[in-house]
C-alpha positions in Angstrom: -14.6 -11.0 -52.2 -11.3 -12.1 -50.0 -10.2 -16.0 -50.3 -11.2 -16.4 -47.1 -15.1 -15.5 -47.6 -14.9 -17.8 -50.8 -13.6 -20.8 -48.4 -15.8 -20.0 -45.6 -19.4 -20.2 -48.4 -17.6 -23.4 -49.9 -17.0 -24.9 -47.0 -20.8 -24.4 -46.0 -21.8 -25.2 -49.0 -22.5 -28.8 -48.2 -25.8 -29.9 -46.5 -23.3 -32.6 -44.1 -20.6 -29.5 -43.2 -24.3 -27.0 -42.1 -25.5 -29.3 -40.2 -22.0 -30.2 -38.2 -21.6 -26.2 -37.8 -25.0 -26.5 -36.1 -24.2 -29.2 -33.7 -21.0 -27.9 -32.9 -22.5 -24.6 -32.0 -24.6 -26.7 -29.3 -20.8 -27.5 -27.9 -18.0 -28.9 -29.1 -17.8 -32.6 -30.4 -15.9 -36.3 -31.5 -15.5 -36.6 -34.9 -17.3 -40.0 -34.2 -19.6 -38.3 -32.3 -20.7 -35.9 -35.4 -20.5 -39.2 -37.8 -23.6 -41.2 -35.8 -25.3 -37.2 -35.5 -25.5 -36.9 -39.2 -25.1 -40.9 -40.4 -21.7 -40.9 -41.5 -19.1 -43.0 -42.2 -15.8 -42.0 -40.5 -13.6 -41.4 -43.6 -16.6 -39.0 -45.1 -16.7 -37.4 -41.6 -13.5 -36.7 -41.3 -13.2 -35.3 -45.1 -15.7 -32.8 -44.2 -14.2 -31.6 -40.9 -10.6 -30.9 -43.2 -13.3 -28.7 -45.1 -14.4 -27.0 -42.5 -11.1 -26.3 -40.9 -9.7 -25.2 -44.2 -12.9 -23.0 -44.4 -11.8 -21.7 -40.9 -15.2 -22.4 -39.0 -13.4 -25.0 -36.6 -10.7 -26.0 -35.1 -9.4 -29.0 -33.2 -8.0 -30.0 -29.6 -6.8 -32.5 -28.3 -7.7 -33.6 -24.8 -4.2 -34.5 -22.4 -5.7 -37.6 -21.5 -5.2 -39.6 -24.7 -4.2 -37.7 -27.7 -5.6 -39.8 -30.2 -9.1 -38.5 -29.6 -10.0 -35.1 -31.5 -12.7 -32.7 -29.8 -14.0 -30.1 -32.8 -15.2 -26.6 -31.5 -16.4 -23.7 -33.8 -13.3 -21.2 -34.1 -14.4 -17.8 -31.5 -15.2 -15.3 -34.9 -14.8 -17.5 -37.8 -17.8 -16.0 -39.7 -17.2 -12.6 -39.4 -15.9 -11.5 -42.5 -18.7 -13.2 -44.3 -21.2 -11.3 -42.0 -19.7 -8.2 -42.7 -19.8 -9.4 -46.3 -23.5 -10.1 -45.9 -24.5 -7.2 -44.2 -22.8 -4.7 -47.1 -24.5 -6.7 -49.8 -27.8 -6.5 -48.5 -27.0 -2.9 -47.9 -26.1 -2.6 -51.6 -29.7 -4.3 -52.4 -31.6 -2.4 -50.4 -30.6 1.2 -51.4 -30.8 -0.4 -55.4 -34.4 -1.7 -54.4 -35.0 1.6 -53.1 -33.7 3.3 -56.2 -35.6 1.2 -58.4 -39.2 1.7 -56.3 -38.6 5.4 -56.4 -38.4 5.5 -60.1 -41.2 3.2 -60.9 -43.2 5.7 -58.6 -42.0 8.6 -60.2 -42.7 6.8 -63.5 -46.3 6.7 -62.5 -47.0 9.9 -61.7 
């Protein structure tokens, strides 16, 4: 499994960091915004977003109008290595569950 997959599960690996990756894929989002959504405080908000964005599921703008304020989006693609990943594992499973039921039939007989 490539770095990148292992950031991308550890990044989703907290309940907090799931839940912001499904509000943000409503539209994007203020960090403060995100804090209230999931009852936050600001610092632990902003600790899981620097997850996420080393996990590469989102990325940040900043709007020209005032540059202090931060608008999170989920990065166009980000999680699709780990579905690839998925989908070959389950592919793996299912021709070794397959396998397996074909010998426990043949074991029958």
């Amino acid at each position: 499994m490539s770095s990148r997959i292992d950031k991308t599960f550890a990044a989703l690996a907290d309940p907090h960091r799931r839940h912001a990756v499904e509000l943000l894929g409503e539209r994007p989002r203020r960090a403060g915004e995100l804090a209230d959504a999931l009852g936050l405080s600001a610092p632990a908000m902003s600790r899981h977003l620097r997850e996420l964005k080393q996990g590469g599921l989102v990325e940040e703008t900043h709007p020209e109008f005032d540059s202090r304020v931060r608008i999170y989006a989920l990065k166009a693609g980000a999680m699709t290595e780990m579905k690839r990943w998925l989908a070959d594992t389950e592919a793996m499973w299912s021709a070794q569950l397959s396998a397996f039921k074909a010998h426990v039939e043949k074991k029958r007989k």
